[in-house]
N, C-alpha and C positions, 0 to 999 in steps of 0.2 A: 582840490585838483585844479589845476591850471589850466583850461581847455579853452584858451583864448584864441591859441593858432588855429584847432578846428574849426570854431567856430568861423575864421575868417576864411578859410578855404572854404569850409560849403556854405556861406553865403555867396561868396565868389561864383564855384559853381551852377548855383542854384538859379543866378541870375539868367542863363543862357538854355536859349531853345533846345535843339536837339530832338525833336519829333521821330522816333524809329523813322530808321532810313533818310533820313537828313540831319544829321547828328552834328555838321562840320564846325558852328560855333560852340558847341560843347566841347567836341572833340579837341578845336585848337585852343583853346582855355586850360583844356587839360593836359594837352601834349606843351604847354609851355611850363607848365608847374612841372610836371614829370621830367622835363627837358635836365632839370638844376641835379637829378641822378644816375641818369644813365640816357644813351643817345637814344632818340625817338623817332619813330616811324608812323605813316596813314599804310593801313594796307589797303588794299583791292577791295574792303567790305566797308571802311571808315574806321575801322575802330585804330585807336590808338596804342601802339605796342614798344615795348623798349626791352633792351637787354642790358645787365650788369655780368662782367664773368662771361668767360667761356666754358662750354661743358653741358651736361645736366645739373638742372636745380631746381629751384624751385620754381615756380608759376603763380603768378597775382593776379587775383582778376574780379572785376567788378563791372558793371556794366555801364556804358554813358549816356546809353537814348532813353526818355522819358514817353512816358503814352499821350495820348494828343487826341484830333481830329485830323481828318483831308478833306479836302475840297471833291466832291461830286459832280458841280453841276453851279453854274450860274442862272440865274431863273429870274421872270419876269419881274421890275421892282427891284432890281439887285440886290437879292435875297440869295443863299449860300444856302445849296444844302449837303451835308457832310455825311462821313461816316466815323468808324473810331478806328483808331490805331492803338491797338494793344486792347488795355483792359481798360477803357474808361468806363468810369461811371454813370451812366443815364439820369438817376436819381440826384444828382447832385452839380447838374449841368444847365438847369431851367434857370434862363436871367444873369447867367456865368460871364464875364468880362471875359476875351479871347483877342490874340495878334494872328490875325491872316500873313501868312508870310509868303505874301506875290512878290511882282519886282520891285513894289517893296512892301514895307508892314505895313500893315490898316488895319486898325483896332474897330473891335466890333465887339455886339451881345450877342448873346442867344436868346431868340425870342421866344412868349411863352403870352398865351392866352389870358387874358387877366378872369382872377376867381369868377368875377360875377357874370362873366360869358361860359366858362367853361360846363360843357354837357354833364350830367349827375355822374353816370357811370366813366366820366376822365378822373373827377376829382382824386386827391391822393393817389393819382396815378404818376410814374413817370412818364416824359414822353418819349415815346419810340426815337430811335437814330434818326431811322426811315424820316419820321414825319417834325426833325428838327429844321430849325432854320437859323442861319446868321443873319445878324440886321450891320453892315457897316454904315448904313445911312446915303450910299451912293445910288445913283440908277445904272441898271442894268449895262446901260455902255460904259461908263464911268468905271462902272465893275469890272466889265470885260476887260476891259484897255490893263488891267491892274493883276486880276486875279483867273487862274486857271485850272479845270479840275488837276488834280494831282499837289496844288500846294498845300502846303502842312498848316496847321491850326494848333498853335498853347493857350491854353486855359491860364487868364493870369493872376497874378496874386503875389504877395510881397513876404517877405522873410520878416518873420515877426519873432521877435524876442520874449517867450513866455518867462514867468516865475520858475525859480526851482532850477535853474540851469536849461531849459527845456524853449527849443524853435519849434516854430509853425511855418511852413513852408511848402510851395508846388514844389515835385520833383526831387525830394527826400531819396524815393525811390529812383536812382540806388547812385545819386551824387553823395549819399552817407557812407556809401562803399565806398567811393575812387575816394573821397578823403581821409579814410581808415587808412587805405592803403599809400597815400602820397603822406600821410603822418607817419605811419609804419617806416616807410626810407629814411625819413629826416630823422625818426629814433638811431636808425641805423648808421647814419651817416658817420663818416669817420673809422667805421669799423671793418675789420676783415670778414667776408663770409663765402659760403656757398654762389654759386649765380646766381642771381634774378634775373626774372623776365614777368612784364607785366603788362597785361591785355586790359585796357579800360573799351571795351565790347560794343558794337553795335546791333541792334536788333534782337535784344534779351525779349524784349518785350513784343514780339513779333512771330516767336520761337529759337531764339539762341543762335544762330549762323554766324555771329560776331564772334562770338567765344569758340563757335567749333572750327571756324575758320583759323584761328589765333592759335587755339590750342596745339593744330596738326600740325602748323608751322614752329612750333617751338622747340625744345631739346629740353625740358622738364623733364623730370620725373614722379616730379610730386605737384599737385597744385590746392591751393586751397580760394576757392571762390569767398566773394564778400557781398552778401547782398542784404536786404530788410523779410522782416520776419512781421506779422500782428503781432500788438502788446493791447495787454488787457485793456478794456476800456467800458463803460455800459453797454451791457450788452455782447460784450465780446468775454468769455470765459478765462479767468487768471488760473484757473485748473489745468487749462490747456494748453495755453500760449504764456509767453512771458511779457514781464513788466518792464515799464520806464525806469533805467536808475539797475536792473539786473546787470549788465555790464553784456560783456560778450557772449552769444546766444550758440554754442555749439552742436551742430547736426549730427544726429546717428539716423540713418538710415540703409536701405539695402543699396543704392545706387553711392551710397558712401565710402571711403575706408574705415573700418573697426578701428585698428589700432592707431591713424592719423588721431580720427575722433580723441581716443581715450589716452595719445600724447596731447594733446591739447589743453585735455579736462585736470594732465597731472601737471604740466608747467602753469598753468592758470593758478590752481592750489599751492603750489611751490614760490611762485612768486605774488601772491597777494593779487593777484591780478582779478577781476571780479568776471565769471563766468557761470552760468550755466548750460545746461541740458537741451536742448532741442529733438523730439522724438518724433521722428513720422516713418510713414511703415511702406513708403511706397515710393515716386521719384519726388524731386524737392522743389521744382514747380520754380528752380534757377539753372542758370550755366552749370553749373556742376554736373548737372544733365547730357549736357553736351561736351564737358571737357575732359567726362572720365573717359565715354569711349572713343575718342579720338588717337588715332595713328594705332598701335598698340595698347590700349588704355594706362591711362595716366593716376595714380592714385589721387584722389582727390576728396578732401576735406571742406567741410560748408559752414562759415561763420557767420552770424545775421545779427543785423542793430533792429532790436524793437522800435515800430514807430505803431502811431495810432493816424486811423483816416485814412487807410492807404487809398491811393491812387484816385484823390482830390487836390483842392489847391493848397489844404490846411495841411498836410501829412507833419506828422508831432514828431519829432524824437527827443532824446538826453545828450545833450553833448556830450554826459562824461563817457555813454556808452561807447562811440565813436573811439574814443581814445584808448580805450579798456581793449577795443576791438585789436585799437594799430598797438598798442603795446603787447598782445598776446601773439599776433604776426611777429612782430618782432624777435621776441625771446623762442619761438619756436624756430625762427630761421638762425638764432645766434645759435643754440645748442645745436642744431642739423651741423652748424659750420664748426663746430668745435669751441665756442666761444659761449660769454656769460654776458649778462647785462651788468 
């Protein structure tokens, strides 16, 4: 399998900030790739929107802000102390390389106690948000003049090419979605279908107001979200969750459509397409959440790319999954239109 275009789009993406609630160089990164299929919009919330066709149809959507830090408080020493945006991880944050993003970027650590100081009852502890600190190396005024509470914080880290077809990369979550979905068009391209309309989302990671914003505003009828799911890994259950290399991970749950779901599970099967199962028993913890019950509720289907690590700088995925993803978008929206692959 040929996944050479995804892979260049979500390195593309991957590279740019976008901290919930300041998403705009992600956003215009993406609203310029989206641009080449349908006319594109910033709304009122930042997320990136476009429509194909007039009408009802379908709805795309993935989200573009990544989770991060903000800035709290400048402190003596110009020393940064944060908090998190979204779900970062504490445990995997001590000695983290990070871009302050004042009026302008300044690259900074997060500082961390060295072992042979640290008190007995710290050790193999994380440390608190509360009690982190950024070191950029400046003093306090130097700080000041540059950096103010409210600016956003990325954790950085580089796109690494593993064996096996398989990236390492910050911000997997859920730049693997918008480039499901920006592959999913260019399958399409050339062909006749239904509408599209697609919301690449702000503030998923925050509680969804990107997507429910996007969603009310649209003329869908049907939408299917694209976000990251856990894949097994030590310590993480292959009973429960799914693997790197399963292909497209499809949601049943109650906050779901049944019968979306299980057209999905039958064109997946019908065309070779590599997919499984996704089972949760309660909401799905994505936009999906927020885009069924908006305006009238909108029926809505939940696709997710296993990665490993989530919400660090390493998050793992398959490229082939990615593609398995946009190919199943696809063939479900060519049959909606009457059409085949």
């Amino acid at each position: 399998m040929d996944v050479s275009h995804v892979r260049s789009i979500l390195e593309t993406l991957c590279s740019k900030g976008g901290v919930s609630g300041l998403e705009s160089d992600a956003a215009e990164e993406a609203a310029n790739m989206l641009k080449k299929y349908m006319p594109v919009r910033r709304d009122n919330l930042g997320s990136v929107t476009g429509k194909k066709g007039e009408g009802a149809g379908v709805l795309l959507d993935a989200h573009i802000d990544r989770i991060g830090l903000i800035v709290t408080a400048v402190k003596k020493g110009g020393f940064l102390k944060v908090a998190k945006v979204g779900g970062a991880d504490a445990r995997v944050l001590t000695g983290a390389k990070v871009t302050v993003h004042g009026k302008k970027d300044v690259f900074g650590v997060i500082s961390c106690v060295p072992p042979h100081l640290a008190k007995k009852d710290s050790e193999n502890k994380a440390t608190a948000f509360e009690d982190m600190t950024v070191d950029t190396g400046l003093t306090f005024e130097q700080a000041s003049e540059i950096i103010s509470p409210g600016d956003r914080i990325t954790v950085n880290g580089s796109f690494l090419e593993l064996l096996g077809g398989k990236i390492a990369s910050p911000c997997v979550d859920d730049r693997a979605g918008v480039a499901a979905v920006l592959r999913c068009l260019e399958l399409l391209e050339g062909k006749e279908t239904c509408p599209i309309e697609v919301v690449f989302s702000s503030q998923e990671e925050t509680g969804g107001s990107g997507a429910l914003a996007g969603a009310f505003a649209s003329e869908a009828d049907t939408a299917i979200g694209v976000d990251v799911t856990f894949a097994s890994a030590p310590g993480v259950s292959k009973d429960i969750y799914g693997s790197l290399g399963d292909g497209a991970l499809v949601g049943f749950a109650p906050s779901l459509d049944y019968e979306m779901s299980k057209e999905l599970m039958r064109i997946a099967a019908e065309n070779g397409i590599k997919a499984k199962p996704e089972v949760m028993g309660g909401r799905t913890g994505t936009d999906c959440d927020e885009i069924q019950t908006s305006r009238g509720g909108i029926k809505t289907a939940l696709i997710s790319i296993p990665i490993r690590n989530m919400h660090t700088s390493v998050e793992v995925c398959a490229l082939e999954d990615i593609e398995e993803t946009a190919r199943l978008m696809a063939q479900y929206i060519l049959e909606r239109s009457g059409g085949n692959a």
